[in-house]
BADOZA-969984 format. One record per residue (C-alpha): residue number from 1; x, y, z. Coordinates in steps of 0.001 Angstrom, whole numbers, plus 500000, padded with zeros to 6 digits. Layout:
NUM; X; Y; Z
...
END
This chain:
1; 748892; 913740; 154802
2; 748452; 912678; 158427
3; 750803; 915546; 159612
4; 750276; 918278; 156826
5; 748495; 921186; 158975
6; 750193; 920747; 162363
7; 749888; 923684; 164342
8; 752687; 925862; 164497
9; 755180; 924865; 167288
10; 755672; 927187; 170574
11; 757916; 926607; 172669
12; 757378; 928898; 176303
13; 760333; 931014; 176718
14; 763097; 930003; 178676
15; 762934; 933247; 180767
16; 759722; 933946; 181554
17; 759086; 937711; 181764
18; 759100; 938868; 186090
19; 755984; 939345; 187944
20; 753764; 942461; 186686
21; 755256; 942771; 183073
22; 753345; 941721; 179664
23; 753873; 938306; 179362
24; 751134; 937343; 176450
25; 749918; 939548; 173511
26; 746350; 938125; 172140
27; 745679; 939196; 168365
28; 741751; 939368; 167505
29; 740129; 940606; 164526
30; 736724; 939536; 162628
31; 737146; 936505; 159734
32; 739673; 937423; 156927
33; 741437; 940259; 158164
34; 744773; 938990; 158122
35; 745281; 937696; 161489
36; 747120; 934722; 160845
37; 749179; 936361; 158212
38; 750641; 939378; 161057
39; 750952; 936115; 163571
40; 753550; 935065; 160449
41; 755364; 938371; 160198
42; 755408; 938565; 164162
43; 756895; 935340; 165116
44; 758376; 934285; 161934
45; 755916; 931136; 162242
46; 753902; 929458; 158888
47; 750669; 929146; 159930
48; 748355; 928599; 157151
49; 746407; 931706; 155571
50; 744342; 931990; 152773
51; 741588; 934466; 151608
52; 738313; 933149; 152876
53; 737319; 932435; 156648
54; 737520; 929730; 158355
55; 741233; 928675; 157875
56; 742103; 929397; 161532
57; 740184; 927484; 164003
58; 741640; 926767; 167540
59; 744313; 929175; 168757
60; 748153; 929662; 167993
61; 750667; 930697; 170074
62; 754645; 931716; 169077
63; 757159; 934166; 171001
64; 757284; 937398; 169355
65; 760658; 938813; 167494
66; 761645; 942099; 167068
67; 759803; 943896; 169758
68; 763081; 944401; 171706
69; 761601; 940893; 174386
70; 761618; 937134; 173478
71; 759742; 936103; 176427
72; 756108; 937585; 174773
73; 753683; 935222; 173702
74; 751204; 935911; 170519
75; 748105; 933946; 170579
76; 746532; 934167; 167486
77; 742825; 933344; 167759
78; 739838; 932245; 165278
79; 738386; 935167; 163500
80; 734538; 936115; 165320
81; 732332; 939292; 164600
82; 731321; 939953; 167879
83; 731706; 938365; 171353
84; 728637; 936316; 171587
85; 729906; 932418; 171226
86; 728016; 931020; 169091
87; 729907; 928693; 167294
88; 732966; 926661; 168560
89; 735906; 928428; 167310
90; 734431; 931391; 169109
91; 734321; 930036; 172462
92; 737968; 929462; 171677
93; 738011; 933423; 170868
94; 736081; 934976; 173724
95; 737551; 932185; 176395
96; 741075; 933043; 175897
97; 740039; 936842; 175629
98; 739001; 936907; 179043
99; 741536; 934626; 180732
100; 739179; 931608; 180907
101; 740942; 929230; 178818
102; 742886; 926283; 180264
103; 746491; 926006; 179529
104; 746438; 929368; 177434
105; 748426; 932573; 179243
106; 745832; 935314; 180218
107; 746284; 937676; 177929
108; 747988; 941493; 178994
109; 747211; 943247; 175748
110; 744958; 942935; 172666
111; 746089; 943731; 168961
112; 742943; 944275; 166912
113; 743179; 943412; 163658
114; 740729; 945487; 160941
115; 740104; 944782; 157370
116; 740548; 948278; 155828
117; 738620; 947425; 152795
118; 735402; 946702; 154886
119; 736099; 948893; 157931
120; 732610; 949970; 158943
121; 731433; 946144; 158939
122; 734667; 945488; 161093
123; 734398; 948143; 163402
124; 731055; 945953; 165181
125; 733850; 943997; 166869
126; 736036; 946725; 168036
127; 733435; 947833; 170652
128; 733232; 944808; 172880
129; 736891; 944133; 172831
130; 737702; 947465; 174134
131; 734849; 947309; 176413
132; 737087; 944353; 177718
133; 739449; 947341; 179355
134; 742459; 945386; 178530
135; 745274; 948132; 176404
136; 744643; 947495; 172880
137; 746262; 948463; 170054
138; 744221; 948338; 166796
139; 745353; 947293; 163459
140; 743922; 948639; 160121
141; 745051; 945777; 157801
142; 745892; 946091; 153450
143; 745330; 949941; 154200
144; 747790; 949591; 151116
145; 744814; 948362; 148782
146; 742540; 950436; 150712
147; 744384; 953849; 149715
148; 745690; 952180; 145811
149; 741928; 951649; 145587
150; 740754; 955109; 146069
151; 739853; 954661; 149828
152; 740504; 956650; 152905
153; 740565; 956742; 156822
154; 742321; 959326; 159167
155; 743749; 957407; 161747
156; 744046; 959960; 164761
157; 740127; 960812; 164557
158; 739427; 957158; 164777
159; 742003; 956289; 167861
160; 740227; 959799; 169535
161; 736401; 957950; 168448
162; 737729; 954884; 169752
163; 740418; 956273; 172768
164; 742738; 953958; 171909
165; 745884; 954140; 169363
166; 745261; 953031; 165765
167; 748056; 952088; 162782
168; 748014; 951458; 159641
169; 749782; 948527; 158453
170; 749762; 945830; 155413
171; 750550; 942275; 156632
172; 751338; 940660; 153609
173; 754365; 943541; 152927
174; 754890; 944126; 156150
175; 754653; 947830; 156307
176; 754065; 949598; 159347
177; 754483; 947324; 161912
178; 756922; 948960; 163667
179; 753834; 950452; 165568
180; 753783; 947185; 167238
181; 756476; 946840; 169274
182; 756070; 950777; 169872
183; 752479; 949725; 171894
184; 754193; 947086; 173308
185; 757180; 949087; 175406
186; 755013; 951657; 176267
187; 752516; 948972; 178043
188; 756011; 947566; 180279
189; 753524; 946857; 182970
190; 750439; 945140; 183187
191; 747716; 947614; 183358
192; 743630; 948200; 182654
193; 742805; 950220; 180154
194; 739806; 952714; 180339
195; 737025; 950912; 179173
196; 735238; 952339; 176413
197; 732052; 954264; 177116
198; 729367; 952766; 174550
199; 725724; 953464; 174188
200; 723316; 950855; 175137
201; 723620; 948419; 172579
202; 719957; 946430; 171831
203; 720418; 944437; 168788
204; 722674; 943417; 166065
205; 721167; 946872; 164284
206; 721955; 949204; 166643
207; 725506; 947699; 166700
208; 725755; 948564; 163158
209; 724403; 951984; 163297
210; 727027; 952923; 165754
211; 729710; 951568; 163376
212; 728454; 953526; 160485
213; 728547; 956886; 162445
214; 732266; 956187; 163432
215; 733336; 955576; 160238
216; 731322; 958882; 159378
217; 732829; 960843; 161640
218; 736545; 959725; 160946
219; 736066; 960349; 157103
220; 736366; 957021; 155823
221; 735627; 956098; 152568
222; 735050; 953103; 151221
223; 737969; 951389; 148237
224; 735851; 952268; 144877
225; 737350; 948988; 143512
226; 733936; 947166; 145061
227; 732121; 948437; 142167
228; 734176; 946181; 140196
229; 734256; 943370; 142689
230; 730486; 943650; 142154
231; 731025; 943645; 138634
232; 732906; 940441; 138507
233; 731096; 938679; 141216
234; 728079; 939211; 138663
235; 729268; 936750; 136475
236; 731201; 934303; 138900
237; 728191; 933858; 140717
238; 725819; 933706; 138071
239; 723118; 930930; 138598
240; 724594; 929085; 135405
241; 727925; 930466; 134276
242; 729381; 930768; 137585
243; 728933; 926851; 137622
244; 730306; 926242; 134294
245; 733267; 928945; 135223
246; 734396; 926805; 138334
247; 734227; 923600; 136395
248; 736711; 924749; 133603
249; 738434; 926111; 135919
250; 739062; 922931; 137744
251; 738969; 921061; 134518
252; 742115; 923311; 133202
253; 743636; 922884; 136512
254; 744105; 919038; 136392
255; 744448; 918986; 132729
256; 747934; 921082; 133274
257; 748783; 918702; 136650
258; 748782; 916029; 134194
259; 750579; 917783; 130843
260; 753038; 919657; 132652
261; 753399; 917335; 135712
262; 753770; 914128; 134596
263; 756541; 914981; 132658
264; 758313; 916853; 135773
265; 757308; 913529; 137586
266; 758906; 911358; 135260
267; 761900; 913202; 135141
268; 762380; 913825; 138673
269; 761839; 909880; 139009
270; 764984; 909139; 136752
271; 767097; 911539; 138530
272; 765653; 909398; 141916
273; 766693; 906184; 140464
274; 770219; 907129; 138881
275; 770902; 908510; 142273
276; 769776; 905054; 143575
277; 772116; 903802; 140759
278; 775319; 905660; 141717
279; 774447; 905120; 145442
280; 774501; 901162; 144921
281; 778527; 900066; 144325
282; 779387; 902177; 147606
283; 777763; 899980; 149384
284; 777729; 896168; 150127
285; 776803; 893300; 148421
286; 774323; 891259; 150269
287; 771421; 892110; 152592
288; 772592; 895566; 153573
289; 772397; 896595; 149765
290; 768646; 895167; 149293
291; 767445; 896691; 152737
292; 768815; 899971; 151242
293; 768068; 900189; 147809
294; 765863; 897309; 146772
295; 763227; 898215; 150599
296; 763579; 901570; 151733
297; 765169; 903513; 148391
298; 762876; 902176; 146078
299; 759429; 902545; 148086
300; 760457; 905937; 149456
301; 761449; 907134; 145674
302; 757982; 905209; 144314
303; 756055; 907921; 146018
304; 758430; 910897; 146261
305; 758008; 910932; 142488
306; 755231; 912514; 142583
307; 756137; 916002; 144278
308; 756103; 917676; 141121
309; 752449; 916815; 140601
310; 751145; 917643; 144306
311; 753238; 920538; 144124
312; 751779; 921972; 141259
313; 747859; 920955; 142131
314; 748874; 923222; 145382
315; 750621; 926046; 143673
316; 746656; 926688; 141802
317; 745018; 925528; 144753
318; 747259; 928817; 146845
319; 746166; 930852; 143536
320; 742454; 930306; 144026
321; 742284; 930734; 147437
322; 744646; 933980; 148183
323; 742792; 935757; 144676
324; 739538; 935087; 146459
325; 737825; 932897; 144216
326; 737122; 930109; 146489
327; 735122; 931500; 148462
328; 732833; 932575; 145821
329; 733154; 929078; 145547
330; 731337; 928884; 148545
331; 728260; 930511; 147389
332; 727889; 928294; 143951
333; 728348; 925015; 146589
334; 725597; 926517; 148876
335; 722614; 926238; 146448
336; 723706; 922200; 146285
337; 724465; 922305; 149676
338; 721342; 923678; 150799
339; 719464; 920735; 148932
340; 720964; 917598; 151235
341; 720386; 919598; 154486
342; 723553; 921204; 154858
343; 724813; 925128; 154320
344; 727442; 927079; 152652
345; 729723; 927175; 155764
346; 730313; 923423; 155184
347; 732159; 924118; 152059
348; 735188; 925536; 153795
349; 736071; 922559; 155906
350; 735295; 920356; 152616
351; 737288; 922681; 150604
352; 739991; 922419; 153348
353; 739883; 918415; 153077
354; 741487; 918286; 149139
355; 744678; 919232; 151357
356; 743849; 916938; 154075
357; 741070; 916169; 156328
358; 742596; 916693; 159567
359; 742069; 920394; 159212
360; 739458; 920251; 157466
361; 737253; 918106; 160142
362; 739184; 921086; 162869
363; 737755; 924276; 160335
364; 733969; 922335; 161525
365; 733945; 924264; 164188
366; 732847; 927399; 162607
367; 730029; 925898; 162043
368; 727628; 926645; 164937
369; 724798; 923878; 165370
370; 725959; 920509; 165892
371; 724127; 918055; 163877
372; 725224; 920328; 161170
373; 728625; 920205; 162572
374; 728877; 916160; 163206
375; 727467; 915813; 159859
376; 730135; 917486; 158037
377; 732428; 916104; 159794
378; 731393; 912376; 159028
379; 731350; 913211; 155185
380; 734559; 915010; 155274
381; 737292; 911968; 154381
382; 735452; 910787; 151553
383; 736990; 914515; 149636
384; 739903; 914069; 147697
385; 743083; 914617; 149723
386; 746632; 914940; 148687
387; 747514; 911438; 150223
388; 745597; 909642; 147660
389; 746921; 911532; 144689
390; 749496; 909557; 144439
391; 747586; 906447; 144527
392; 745612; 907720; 141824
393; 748797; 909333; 139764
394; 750513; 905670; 139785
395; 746826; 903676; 138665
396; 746076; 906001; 135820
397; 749414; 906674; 134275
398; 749743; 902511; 133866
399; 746106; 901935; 132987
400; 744569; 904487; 131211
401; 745927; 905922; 127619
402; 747406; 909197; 127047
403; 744543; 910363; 124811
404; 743333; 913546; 124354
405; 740280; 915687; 122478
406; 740116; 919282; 121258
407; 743065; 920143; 120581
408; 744779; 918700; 123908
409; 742389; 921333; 125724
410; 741311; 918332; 128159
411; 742664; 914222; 128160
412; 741000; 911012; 129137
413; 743643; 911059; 131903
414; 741669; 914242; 133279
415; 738367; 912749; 132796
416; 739183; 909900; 135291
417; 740823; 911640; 137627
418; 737412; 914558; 137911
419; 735665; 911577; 137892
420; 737252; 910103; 140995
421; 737238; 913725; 142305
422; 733060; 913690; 141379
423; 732717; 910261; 142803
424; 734306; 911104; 146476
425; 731746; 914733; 146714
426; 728705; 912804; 145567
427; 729789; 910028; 148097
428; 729850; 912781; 150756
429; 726940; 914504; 149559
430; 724401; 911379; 149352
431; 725861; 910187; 152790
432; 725235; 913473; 153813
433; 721642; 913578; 152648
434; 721270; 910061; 154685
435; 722400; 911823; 158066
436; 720290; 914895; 157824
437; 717276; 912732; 156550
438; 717659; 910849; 159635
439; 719578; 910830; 162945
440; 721465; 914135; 162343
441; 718263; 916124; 161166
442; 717616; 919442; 162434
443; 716322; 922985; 160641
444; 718081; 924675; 157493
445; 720642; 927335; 159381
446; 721201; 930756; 157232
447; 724314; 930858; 155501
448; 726393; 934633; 155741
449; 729541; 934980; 154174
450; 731339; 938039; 153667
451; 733025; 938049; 150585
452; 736988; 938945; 150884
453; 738270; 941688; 148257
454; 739850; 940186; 144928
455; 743330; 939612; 145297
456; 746472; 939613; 143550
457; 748715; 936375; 144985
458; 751604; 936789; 146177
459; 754962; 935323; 144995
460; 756223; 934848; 148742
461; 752806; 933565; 150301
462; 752710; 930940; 146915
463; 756757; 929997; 147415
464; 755871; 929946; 151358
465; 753270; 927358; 150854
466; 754788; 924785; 148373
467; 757934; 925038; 150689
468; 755471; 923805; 153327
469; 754026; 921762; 151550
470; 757350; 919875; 150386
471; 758309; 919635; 153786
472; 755319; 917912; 154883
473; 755605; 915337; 152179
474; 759270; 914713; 152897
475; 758863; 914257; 156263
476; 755803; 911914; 155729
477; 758338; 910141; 153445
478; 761194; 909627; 155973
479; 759403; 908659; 158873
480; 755780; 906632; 158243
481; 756256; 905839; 154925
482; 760490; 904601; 155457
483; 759350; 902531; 158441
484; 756702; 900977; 156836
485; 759118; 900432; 153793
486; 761689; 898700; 156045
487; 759344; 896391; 158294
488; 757820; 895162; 154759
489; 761200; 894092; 153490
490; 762235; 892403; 157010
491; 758916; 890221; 156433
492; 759895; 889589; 153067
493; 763248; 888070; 153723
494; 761834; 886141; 156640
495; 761938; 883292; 157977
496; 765466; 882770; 156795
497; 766403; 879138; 154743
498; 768951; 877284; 156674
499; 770794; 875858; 154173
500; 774055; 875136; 152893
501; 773997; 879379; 152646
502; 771943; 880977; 153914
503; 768965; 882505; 151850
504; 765552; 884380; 151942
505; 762323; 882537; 150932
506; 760671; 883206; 147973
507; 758386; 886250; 148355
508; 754901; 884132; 148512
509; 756208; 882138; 151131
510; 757781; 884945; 153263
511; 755796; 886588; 156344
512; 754367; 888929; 154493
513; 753365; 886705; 151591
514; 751948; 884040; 154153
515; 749793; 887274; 155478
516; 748774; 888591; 152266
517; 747658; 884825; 150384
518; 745615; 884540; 154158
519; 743622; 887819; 153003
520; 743352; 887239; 148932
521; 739951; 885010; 149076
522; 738485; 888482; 150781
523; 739561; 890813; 148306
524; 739933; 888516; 144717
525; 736400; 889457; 143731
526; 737021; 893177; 143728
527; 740288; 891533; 141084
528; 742951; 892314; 143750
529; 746025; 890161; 144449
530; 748047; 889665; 147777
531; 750083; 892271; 147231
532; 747322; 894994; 146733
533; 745932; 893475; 149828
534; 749053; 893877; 151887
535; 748895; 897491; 150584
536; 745611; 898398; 151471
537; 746788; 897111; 155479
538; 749647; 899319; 155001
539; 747522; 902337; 154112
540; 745426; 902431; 156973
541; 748284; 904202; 158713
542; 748501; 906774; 155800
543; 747057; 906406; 152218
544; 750252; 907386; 149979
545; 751702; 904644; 151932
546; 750254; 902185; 149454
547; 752475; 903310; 146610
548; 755673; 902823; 148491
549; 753966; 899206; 150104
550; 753546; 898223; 145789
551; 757194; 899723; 145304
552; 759041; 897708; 147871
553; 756721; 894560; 147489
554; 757613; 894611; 143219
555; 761185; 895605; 144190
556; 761740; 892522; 146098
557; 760097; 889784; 143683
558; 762807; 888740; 140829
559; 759866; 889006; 138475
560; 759359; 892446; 138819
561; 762378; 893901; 140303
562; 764046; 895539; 137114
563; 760542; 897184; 135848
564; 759238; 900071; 136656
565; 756578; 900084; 139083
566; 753714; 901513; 136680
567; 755247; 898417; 134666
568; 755032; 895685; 137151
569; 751637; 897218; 138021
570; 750298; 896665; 134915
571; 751934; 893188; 134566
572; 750368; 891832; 137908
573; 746871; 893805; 137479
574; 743991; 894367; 135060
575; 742429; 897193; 133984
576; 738929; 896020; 136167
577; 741394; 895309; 139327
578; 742921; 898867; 138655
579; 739632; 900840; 138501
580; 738154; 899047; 140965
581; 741345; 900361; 142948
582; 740841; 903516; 142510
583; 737226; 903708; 143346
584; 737686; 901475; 146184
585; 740367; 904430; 147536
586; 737567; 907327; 146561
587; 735411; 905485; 149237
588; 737536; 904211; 152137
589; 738368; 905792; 154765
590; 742281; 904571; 155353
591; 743662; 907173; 157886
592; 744410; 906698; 161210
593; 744791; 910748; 161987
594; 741358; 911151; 160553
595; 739992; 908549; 163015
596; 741577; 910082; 166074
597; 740742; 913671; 165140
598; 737101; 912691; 164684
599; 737285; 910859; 167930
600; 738914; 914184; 169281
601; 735731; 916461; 167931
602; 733092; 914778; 168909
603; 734459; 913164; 171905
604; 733331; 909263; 171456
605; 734632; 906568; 169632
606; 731116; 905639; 168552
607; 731549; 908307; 165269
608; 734631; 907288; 163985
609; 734180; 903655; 164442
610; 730715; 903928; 162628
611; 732402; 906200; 159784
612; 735087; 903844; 159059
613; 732553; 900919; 158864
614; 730192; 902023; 156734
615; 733292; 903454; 154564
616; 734880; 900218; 154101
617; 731832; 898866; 153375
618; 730599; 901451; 150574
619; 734574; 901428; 149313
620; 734016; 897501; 148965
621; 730653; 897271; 147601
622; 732085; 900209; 144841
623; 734974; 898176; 143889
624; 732696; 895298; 143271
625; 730317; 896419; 141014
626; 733092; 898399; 139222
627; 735228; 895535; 138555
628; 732608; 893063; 137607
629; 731520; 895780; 134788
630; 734933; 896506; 133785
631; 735007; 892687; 133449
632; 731887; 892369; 131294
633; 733061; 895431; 129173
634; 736593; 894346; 128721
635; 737061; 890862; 129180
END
């Protein structure tokens, strides 16, 4: 979805605070420690979370609520270790930190956020922020797990270790937070904060060491639960059965998308088209009824049929990541990873990209040298995002038989859609290899990833996120994909016959047929018509905008117009066109937010104008081959 991670919106208050008071709160912490999920309960924004680092990459800003003001700004910033940039999203960190970031408030106070459960590691930050001298409050995050888990910490010997105040809290239930706006009143006035005294601090080491001894000294003791962790991290990231453990995994996931969803789907696309039915004798005879119903209702409702199905791909997708498991996930991908030239921290912004890759190409940031970096980021779009599921939903449940094998455990349905799934990572890892092999080459980069605590999901972060998720698909729906919807049936009734009455030409000799017969020689040896050709034009501006192009293109010819687009699909198409489809949309790049957010990162046209070249061209030179064999095979 070209709009499906948008940054939260912030708005500067209408009354800006008067000269000397706080005016912006910055919240800091290391990777994972719930940052992003207290910027949530603080401004009551949804900016995404999930359990592994890396999901917050550039910072956030939002006006705080219930701290007694409305005219403080939170800026929530990418998670760092310590104050040494050496990676993107920690410029971002230490520039707005220290009031050196353009456009960003300079920050009056600093809540540090600490993950309980690994509080020695965590403390190696808390040293150079104070050291800053700015008052800071700090945060000891899922102290709830901590203690449930056999843990400890007293509080008041750490703030006297650290001389500065220190609460307890749980973001995700939102306990103890009242501390907040408690710091917050007592610091009316802009002021400097002792700096902390430290020992001379040498190396990484010697940073540790002094961590080690504070947590000594305050009593802490680690949750025992990380035996356990241990325990199960055995066999999840076991050379062999942690690989076969994620692929069932992600085998079972899909096979329910397609058991339980396509029934939901098919469902939820009767209710769309009685309520298309019931809509239809309020309204007009004549052009006014077919612009409405027959354009925009019936290529809006061809793709919104397939909520049910995103939805629930996203509801175990926000499983996975908020248990933990994904970034375990991280590890298996490293030791393929590792082979091509790239590292473990790739995986997060290629996980990120089965959402979308506008994100994901954003999370590359955290990776810190820049071949690496511009490598990932060229490889990114050929992942599996949401905007092509649909594309993939409609081809397979016309073309390819409902059969399944043992027992219904996994379908040939499944099978093709891994396989598209498989095609799209080994398209990104062989390009990949290519890049590092030659103009992006550089040395292997040590991967270090510290592995969150196991989880139980919660029932509002999962409801949070499909809400989200909805509403990005929605709104995708009634603005891109409705426009597009109405300008294709506007060149479909035109030019106009000036006859005795007046009358729209027949659908091949309308504007947009005229267009799409002009592009058919170019794409009839990959077995695609006009119509898929005016599609794949259409879906440069977003992918999913395809299925609504095919619904409002079959809605308008009288050949088609009473079936049902999987129908009509599967009337106009054969099975080599419809593979060759699918692959070609594995391949292509088709996404004008991708381009501009590549041009964005690495600042030059020249990388997203080679990347959507040599897309097309693999996408093309795919399709080929596949339909020429399907051909052969099938007749």
């Amino acid at each position: 979805m070209s709009e499906c991670c948008a940054p939260p919106a912030y708005e500067p208050p209408v009354n800006p605070p008067p000269p000397g008071e706080l005016s912006a709160v910055v919240l800091i912490g290391p990777p994972n420690s719930g940052k992003s999920t207290l910027f949530n309960r603080l401004t009551g924004l949804r900016q995404k979370v999930a359990n592994y680092p890396g999901v917050t990459v550039e910072q956030h800003m939002g006006l705080m609520a219930g701290v007694g003001r409305e005219d403080l700004t939170l800026i929530d910033l990418p998670g760092i270790y310590s104050l040494s940039p050496f990676s993107e999203d920690a410029r971002v960190s230490i520039d707005v930190l220290r009031g050196k970031m353009p456009g960003t408030p300079k920050p009056d106070a600093v809540l540090l956020v600490l993950d309980s459960l690994h509080l020695t590691r965590q403390l190696m930050l808390a040293a150079p922020v104070l050291a800053v001298g700015l008052p800071t409050l700090i945060l000891l995050n899922m102290t709830d797990l901590m203690e449930s888990r056999g843990g400890h910490i007293d509080p008041l010997k750490l703030a006297r270790e650290l001389g500065a105040p220190v609460a307890q809290i749980s973001a995700v239930h939102g306990t103890g937070l009242e501390a907040v706006p408690l710091f917050l009143n007592q610091h009316t006035q802009r002021t400097v904060a002792q700096p902390l005294t430290l020992p001379v601090i040498g190396n990484a080491a010697s940073t540790h060491t002094w961590a080690a001894q504070v947590s000594r000294r305050t009593g802490y003791r680690a949750p025992l639960s990380q035996e356990n962790s241990r325990r199960i991290d055995n066999l999840l990231l076991h050379r062999i059965w942690g690989p076969l453990l994620f692929l069932a995994v992600v085998i079972g996931v899909f096979e329910v998308v397609f058991s339980v969803g396509q029934p939901l789907s098919d469902g939820f696309g009767d209710i769309l088209a009685r309520m298309g039915s019931l809509v239809r004798p309020f309204l007009p005879a004549g052009w006014i009824q077919s612009l409405l119903l027959d354009g925009a209702w019936k290529g809006i409702s061809s793709v919104l049929v397939f909520l049910p199905q995103i939805l629930l791909l996203f509801l175990f997708i926000g499983i996975l990541e908020d248990s933990g498991y994904l970034a375990r996930a991280a590890l298996i991908a490293d030791r393929v990873m590792r082979t091509i030239g790239l590292n473990g921290k790739a995986f997060i912004p290629l996980l990120s990209a089965y959402a979308c890759a506008v994100p994901a190409i954003m999370a590359t940031r955290t990776i810190e040298n820049k071949r690496d970096r511009f490598a990932t980021i060229l490889v990114t779009p050929f992942m599996t995002c949401s905007a092509r599921l649909p594309v993939y939903m409609l081809l397979i449940a016309a073309f390819i038989p409902n059969i399944v094998w043992l027992h219904g455990f996994i379908g040939l349905r499944t099978v093709v859609m891994l396989s598209l799934y498989l095609a799209g990572f080994v398209g990104a890892m062989t390009t990949a290899w290519l890049l590092k092999s030659s103009i992006l080459k550089s040395s292997d980069a040590p991967f270090i990833l510290e592995l969150p605590q196991y989880r139980m999901p919660t029932v509002r972060s999962l409801a949070l996120r499909l809400i989200d998720r909805a509403k990005v698909f929605l709104r995708q729906a009634g603005t891109v994909i409705l426009c597009v919807t109405l300008a294709l049936w506007v060149m479909a009734h035109l030019p106009v016959i000036h006859t005795s009455t007046v009358a729209a030409p027949e659908l091949a000799d309308s504007v947009i047929g005229r267009l799409g017969h002009f592009i058919e020689p170019a794409i009839a040896p990959l077995g695609f018509n006009w119509k898929i050709g005016i599609g794949l034009l259409s879906s440069v501006l977003a992918r999913e905008v395809m299925v609504s192009t095919m619904g409002t293109l079959y809605g308008a010819d009288p050949e088609t117009q009473a079936m049902h687009l999987q129908t009509a699909l599967h009337h106009d198409m054969t099975l080599g066109g419809a593979l060759a489809l699918m692959i070609f949309f594995a391949f292509a790049m088709q996404c004008t937010s991708t381009m501009a957010v590549v041009r964005r990162e690495t600042n030059s046209w020249k990388w997203p104008a080679l990347q959507f070249a040599y897309m097309l061209v693999l996408a093309y030179a795919a399709a080929f081959v596949v339909n020429h064999i399907a051909m052969a095979i099938f007749g």
